[in-house]
N, CA, C and O atoms as a CHARMM CRD file, in Angstrom:
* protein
*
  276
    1    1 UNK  N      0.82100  -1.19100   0.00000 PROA 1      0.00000
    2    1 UNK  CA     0.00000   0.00000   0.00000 PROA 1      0.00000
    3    1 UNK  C      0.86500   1.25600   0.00000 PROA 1      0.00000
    4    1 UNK  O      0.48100   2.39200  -0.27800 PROA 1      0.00000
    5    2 UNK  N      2.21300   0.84000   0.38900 PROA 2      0.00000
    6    2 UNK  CA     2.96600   2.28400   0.38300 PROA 2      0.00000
    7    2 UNK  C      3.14500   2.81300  -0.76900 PROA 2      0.00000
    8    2 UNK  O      3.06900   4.04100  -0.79600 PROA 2      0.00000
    9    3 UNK  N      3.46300   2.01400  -2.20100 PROA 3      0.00000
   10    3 UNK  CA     3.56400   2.48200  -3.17500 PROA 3      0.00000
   11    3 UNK  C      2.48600   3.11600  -3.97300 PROA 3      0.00000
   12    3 UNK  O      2.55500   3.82900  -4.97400 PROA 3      0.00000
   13    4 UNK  N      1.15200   2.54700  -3.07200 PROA 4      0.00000
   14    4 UNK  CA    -0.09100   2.93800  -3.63700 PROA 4      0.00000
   15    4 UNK  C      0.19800   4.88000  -2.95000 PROA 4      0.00000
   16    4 UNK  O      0.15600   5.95500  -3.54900 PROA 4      0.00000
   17    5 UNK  N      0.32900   4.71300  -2.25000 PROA 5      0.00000
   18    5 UNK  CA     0.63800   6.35700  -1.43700 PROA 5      0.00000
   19    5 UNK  C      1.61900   7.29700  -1.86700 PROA 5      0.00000
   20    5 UNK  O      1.57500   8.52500  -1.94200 PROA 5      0.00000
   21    6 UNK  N      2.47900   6.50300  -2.12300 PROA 6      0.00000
   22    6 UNK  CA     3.83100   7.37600  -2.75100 PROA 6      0.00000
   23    6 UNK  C      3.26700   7.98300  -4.40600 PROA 6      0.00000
   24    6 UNK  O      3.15500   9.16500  -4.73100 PROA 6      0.00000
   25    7 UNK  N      3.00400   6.88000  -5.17700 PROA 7      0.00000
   26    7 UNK  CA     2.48800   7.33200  -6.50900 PROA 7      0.00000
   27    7 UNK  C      1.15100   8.38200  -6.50400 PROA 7      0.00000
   28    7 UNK  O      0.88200   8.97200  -7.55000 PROA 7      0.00000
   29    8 UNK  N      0.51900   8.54300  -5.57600 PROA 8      0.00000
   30    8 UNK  CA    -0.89500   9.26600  -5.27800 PROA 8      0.00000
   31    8 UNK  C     -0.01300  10.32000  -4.73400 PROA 8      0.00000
   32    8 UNK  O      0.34900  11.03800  -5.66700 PROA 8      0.00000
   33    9 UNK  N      0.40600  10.64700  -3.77600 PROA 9      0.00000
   34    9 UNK  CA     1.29200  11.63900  -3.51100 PROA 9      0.00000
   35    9 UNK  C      1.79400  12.42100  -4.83800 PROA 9      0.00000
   36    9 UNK  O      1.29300  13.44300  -5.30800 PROA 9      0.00000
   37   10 UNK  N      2.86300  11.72000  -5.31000 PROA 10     0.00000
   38   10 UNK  CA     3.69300  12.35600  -6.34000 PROA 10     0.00000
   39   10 UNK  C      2.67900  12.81200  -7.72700 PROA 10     0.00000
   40   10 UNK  O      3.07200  13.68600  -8.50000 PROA 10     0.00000
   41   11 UNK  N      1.37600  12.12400  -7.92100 PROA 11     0.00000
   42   11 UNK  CA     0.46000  13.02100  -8.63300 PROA 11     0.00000
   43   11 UNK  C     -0.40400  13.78700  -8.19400 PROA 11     0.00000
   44   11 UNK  O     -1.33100  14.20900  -8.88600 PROA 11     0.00000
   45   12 UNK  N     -0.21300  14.09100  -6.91600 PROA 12     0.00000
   46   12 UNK  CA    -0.68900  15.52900  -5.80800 PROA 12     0.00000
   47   12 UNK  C     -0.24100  16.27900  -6.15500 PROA 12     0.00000
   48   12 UNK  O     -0.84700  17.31400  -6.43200 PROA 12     0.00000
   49   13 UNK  N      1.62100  16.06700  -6.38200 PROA 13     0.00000
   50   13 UNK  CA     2.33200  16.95100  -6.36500 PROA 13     0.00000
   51   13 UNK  C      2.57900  17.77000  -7.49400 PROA 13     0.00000
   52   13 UNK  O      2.93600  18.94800  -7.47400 PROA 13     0.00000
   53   14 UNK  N      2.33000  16.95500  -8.61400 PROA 14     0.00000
   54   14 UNK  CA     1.96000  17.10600  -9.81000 PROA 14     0.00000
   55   14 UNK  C      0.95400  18.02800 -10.00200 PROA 14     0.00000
   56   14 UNK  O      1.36300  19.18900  -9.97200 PROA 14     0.00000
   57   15 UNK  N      0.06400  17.92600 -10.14400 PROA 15     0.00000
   58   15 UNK  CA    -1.48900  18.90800  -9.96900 PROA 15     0.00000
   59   15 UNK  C     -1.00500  20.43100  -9.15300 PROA 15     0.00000
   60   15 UNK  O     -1.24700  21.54700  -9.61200 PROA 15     0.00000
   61   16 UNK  N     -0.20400  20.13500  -7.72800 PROA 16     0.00000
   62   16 UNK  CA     0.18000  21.31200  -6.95100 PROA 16     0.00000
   63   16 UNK  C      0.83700  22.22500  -7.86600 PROA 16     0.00000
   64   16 UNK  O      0.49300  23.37000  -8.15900 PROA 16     0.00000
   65   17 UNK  N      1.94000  21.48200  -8.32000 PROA 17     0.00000
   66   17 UNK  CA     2.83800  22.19900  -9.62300 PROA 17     0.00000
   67   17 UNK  C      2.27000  22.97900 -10.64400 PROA 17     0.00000
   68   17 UNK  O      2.67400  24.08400 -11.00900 PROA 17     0.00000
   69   18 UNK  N      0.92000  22.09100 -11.26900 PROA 18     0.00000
   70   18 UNK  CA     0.47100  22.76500 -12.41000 PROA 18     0.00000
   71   18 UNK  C     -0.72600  23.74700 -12.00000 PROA 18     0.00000
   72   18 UNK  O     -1.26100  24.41700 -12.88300 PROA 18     0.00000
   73   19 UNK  N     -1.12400  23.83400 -10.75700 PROA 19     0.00000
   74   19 UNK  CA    -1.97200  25.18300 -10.20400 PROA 19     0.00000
   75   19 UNK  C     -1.20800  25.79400  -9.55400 PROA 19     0.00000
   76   19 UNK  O     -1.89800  26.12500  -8.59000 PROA 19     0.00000
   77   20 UNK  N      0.01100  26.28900  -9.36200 PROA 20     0.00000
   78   20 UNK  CA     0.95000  27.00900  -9.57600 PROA 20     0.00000
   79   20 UNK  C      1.41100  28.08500 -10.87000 PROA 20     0.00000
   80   20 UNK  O      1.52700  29.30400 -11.00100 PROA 20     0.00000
   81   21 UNK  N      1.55400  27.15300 -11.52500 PROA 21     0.00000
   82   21 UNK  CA     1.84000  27.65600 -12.88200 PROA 21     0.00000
   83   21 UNK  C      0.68800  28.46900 -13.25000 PROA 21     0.00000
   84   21 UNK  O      0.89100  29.41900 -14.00600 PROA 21     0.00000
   85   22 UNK  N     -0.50900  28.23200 -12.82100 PROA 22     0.00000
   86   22 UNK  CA    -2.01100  28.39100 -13.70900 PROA 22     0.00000
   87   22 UNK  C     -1.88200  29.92400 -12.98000 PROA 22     0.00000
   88   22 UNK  O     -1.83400  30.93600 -13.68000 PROA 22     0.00000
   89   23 UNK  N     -1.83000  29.98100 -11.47600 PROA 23     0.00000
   90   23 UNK  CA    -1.81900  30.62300 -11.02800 PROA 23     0.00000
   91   23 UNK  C     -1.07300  32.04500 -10.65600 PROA 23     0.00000
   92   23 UNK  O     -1.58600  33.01900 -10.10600 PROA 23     0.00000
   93   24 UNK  N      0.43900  31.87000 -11.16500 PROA 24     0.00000
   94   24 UNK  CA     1.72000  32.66900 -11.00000 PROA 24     0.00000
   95   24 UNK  C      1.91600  33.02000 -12.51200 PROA 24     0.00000
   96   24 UNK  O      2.50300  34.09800 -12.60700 PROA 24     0.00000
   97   25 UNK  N      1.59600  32.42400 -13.81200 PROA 25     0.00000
   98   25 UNK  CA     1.81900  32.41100 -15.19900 PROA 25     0.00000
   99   25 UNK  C      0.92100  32.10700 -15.57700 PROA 25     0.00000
  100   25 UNK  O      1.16500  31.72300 -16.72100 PROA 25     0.00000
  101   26 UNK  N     -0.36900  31.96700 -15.32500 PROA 26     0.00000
  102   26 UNK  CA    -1.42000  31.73600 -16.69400 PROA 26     0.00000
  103   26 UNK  C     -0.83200  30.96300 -17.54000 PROA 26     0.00000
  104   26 UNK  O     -0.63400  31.34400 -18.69400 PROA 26     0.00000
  105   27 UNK  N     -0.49100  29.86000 -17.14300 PROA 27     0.00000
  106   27 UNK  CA    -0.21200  28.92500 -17.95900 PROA 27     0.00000
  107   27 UNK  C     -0.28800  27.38600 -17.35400 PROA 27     0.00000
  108   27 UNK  O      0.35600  26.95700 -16.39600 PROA 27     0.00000
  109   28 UNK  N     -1.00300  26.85200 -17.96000 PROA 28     0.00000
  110   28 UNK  CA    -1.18500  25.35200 -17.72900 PROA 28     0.00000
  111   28 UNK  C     -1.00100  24.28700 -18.49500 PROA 28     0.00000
  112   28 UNK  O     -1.59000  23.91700 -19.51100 PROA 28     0.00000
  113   29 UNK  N      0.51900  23.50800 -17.46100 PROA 29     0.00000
  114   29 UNK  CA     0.80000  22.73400 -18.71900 PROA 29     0.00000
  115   29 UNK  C      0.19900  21.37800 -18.70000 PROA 29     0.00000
  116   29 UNK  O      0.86400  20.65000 -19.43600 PROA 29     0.00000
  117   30 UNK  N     -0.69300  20.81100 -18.20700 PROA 30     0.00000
  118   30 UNK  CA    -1.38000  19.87300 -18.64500 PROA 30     0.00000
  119   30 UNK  C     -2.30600  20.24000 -20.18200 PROA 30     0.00000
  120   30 UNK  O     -2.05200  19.40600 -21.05200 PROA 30     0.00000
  121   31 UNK  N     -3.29000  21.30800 -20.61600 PROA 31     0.00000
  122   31 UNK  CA    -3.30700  21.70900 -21.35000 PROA 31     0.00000
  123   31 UNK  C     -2.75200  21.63000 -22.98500 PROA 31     0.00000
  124   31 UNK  O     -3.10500  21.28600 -24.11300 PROA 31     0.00000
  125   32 UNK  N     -1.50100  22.27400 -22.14600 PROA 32     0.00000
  126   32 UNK  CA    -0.34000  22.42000 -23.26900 PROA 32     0.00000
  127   32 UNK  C      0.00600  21.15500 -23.57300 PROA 32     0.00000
  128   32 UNK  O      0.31900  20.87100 -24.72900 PROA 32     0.00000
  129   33 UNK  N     -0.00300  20.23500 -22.58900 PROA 33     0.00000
  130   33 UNK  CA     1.13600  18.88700 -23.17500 PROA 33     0.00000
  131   33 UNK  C     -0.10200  17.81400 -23.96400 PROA 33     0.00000
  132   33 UNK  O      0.25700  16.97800 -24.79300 PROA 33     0.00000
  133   34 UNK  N     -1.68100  18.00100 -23.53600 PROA 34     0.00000
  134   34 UNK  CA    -2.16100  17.31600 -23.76800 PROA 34     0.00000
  135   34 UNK  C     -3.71700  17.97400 -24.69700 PROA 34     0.00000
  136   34 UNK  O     -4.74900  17.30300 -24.69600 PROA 34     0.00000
  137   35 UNK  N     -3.67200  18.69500 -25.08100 PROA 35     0.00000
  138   35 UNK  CA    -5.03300  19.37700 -25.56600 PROA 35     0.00000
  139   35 UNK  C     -5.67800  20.21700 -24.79200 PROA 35     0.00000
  140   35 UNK  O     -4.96100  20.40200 -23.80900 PROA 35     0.00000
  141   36 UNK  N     -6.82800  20.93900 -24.69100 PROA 36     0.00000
  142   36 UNK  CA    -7.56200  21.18500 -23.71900 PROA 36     0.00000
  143   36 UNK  C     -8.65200  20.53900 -24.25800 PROA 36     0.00000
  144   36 UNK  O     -9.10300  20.50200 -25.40300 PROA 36     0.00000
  145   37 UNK  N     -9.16400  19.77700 -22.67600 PROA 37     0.00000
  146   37 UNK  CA   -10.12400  19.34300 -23.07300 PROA 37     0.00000
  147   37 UNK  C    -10.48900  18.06400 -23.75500 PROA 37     0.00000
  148   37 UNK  O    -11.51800  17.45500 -24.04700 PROA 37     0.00000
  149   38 UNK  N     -8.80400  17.88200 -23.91700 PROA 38     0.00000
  150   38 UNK  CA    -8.88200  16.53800 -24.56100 PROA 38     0.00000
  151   38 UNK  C     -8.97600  15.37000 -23.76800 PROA 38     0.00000
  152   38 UNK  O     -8.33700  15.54900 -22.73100 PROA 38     0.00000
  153   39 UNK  N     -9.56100  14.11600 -23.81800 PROA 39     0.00000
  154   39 UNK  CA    -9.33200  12.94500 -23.05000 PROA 39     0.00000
  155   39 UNK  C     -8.61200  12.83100 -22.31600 PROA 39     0.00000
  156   39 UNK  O     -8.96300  12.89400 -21.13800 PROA 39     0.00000
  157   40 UNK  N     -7.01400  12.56700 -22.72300 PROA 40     0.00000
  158   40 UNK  CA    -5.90500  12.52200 -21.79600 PROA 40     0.00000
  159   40 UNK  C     -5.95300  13.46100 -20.20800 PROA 40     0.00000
  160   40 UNK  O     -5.91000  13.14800 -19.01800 PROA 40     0.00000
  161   41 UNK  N     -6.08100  14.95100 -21.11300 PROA 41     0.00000
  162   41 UNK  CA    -5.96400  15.75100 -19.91700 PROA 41     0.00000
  163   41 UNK  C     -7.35000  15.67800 -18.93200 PROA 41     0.00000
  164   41 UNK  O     -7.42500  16.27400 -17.85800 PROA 41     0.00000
  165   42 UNK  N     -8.06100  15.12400 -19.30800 PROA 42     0.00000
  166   42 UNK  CA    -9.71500  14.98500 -18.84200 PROA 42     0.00000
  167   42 UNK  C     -8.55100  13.77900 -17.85500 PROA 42     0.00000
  168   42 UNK  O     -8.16600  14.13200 -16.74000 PROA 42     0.00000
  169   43 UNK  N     -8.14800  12.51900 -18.39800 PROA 43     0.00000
  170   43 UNK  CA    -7.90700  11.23000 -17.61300 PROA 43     0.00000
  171   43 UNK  C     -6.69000  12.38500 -16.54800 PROA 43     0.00000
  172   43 UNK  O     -7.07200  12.20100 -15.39200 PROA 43     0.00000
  173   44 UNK  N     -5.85800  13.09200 -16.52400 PROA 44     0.00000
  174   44 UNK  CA    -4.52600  13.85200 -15.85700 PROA 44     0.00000
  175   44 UNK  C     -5.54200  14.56700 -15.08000 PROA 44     0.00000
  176   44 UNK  O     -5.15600  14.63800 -13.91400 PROA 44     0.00000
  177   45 UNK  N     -6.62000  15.09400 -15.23900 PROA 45     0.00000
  178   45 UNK  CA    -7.20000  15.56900 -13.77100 PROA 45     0.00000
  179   45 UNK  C     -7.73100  14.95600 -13.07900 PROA 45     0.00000
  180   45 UNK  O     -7.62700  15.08800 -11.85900 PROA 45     0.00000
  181   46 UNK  N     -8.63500  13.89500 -13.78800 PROA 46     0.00000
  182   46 UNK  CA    -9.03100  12.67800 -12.67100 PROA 46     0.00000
  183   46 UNK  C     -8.32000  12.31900 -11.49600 PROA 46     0.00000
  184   46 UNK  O     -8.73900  12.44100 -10.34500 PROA 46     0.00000
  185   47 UNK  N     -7.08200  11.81300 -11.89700 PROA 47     0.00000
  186   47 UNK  CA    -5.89500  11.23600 -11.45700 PROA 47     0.00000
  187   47 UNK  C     -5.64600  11.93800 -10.09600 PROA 47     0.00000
  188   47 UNK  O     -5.69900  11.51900  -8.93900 PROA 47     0.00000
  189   48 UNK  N     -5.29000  13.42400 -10.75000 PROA 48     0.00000
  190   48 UNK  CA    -4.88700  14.33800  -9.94100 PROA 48     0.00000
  191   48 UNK  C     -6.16300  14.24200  -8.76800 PROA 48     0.00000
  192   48 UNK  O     -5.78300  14.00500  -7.62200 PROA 48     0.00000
  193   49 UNK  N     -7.29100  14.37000  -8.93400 PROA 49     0.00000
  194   49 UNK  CA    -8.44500  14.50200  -8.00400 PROA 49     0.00000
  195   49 UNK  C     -8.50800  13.67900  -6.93700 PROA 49     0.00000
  196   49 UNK  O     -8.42800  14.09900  -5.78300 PROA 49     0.00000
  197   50 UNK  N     -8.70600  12.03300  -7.34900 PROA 50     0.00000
  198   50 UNK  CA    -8.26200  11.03200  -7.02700 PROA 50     0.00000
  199   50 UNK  C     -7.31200  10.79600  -6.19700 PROA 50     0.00000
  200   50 UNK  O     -7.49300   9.90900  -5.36300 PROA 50     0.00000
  201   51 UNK  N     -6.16200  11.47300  -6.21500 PROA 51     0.00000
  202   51 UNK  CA    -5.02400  11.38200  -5.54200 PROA 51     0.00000
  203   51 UNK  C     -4.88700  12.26900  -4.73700 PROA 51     0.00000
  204   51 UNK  O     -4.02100  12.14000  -3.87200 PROA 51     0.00000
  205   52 UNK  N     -5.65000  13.35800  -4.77900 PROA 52     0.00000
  206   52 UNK  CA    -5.77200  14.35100  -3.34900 PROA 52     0.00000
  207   52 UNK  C     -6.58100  13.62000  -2.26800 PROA 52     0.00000
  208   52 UNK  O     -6.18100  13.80700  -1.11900 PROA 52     0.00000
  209   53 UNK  N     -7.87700  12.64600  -2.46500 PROA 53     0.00000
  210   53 UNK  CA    -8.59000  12.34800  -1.87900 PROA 53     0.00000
  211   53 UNK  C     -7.63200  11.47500  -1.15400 PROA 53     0.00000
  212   53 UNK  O     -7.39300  11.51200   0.05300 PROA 53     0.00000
  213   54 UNK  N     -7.07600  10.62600  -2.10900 PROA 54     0.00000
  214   54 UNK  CA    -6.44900   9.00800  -1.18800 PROA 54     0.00000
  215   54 UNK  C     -5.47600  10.55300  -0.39000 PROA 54     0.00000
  216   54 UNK  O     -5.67300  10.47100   0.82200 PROA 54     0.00000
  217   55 UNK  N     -4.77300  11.53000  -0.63500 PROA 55     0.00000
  218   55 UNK  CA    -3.85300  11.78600   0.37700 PROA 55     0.00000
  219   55 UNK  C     -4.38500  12.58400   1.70100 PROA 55     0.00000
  220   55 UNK  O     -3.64700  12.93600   2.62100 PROA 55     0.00000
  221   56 UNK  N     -5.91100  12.82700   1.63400 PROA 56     0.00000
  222   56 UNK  CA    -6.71100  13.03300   2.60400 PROA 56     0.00000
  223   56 UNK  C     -6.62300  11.83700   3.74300 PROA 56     0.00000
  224   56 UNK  O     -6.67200  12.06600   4.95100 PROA 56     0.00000
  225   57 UNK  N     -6.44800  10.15100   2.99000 PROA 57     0.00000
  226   57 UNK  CA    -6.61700   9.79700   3.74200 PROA 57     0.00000
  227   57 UNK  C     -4.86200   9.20600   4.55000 PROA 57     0.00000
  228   57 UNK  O     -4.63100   8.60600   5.60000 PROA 57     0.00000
  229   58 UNK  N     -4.03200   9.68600   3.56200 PROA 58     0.00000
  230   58 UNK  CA    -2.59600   9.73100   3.80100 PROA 58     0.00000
  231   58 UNK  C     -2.71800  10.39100   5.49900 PROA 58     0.00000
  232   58 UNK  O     -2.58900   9.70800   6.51500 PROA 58     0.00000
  233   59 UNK  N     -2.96900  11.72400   5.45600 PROA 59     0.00000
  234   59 UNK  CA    -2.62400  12.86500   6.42300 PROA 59     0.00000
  235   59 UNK  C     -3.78200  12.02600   7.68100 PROA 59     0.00000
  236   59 UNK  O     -3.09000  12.09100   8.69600 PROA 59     0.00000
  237   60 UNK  N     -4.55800  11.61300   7.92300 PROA 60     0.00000
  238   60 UNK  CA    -5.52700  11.33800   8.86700 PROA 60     0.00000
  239   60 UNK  C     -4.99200  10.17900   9.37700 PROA 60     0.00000
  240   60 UNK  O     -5.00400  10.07300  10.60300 PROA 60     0.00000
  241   61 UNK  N     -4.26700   8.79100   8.35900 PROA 61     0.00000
  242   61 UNK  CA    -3.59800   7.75900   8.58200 PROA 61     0.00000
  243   61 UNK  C     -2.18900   8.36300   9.57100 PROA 61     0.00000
  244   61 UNK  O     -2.13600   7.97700  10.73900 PROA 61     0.00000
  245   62 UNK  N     -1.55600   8.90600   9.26500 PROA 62     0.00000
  246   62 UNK  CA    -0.09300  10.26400  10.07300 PROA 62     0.00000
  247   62 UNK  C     -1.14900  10.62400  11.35900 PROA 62     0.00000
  248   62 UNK  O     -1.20200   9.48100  11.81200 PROA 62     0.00000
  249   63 UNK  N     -1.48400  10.92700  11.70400 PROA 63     0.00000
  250   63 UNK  CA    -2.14500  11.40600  12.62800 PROA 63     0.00000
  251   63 UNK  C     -2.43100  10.71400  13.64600 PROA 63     0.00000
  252   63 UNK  O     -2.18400  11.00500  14.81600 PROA 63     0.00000
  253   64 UNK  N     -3.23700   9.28800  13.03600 PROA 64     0.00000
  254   64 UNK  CA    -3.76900   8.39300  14.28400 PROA 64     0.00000
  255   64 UNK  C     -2.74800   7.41100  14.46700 PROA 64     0.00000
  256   64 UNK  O     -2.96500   6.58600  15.35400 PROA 64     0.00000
  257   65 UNK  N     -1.34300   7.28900  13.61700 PROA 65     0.00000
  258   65 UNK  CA    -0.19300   6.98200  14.10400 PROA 65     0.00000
  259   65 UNK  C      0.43000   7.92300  14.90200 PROA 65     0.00000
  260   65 UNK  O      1.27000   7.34200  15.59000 PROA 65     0.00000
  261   66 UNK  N      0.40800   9.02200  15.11100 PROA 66     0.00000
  262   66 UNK  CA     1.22900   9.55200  16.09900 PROA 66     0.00000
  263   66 UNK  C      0.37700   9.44100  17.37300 PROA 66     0.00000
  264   66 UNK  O      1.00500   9.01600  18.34300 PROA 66     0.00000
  265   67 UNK  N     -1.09300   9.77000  17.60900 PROA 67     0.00000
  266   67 UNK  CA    -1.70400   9.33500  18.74600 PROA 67     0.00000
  267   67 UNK  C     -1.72700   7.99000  19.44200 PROA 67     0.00000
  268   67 UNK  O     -2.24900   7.77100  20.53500 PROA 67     0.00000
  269   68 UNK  N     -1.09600   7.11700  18.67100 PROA 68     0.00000
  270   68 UNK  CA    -0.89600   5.40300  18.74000 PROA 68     0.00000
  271   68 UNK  C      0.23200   5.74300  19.78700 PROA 68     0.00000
  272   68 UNK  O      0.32700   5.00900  20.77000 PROA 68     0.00000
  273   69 UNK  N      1.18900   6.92800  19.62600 PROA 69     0.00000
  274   69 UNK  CA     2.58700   6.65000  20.34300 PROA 69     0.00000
  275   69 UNK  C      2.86400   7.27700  21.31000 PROA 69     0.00000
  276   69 UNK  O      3.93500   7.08500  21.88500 PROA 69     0.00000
């Protein structure tokens, strides 16, 4: 399951990166690399969505391990 976390993470981090960009440069490179609007980038936000949720449950999992100790 850790790798399930690590890869959900690192496309958190991903998404963080590119609402950054959207945000500081008006520019978004999911977009750019993939259409707008197109499938792919439709499947690259899913992902991204998806992977904030599982790291919702990342940060709550951290938590009731440190109250364990």
């Amino acid at each position: 399951m850790e790798i399930v976390y690590k890869i959900c993470l690192t496309i958190s981090i991903i998404g963080a990166i590119n609402w950054g960009l959207i945000g500081l440069l008006d520019f978004n490179l999911v977009d750019t690399l993939f259409g707008v609007q197109s499938a792919m980038s439709r499947i690259v936000y899913s992902l991204v969505g998806i992977s904030g949720l599982v790291a919702i449950g990342i940060l709550f999992e951290h938590f009731h391990e440190e109250d364990m100790h």
